[in-house]
N, C-alpha and C positions, 0 to 999 in steps of 0.2 A: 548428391542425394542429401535432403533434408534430414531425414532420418540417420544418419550418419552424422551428421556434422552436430546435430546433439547428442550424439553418443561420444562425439569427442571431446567434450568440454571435460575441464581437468577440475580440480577443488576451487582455485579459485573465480574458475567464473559462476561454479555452482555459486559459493561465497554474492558473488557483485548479483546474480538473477536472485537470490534471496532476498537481499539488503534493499533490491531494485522494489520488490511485491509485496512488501513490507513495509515498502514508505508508501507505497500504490495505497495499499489497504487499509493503514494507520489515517493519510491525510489527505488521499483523494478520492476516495472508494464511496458514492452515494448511499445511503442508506433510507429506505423507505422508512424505517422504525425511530426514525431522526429531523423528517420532515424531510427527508432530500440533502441531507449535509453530511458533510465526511465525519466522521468520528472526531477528530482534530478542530475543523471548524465549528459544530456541535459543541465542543470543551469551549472552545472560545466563545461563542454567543452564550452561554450558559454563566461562566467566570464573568462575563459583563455585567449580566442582568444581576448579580450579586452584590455587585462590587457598590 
């Protein structure tokens, strides 16, 4: 059962599924209010066009 088997996760994988949605979210996660780029990528085209 599904449901179970994430009721059995301990600290550390809670730990690794945070760290995992976190990089998702930081440097893969599209953003409409971005033009379609990750947060991450956005910082870098951005740092370019400065430079």
């Amino acid at each position: 059962n599904k449901t179970n088997e994430k009721q059995d996760k301990g600290f550390g994988d809670v730990k690794q599924i945070t760290k995992e949605y976190m990089d998702y979210y930081t440097n893969h996660r599209p953003q409409k209010a971005l033009g379609g780029l990750s947060p991450s990528a956005y910082r870098i085209k951005t740092l370019k066009k400065s430079s």
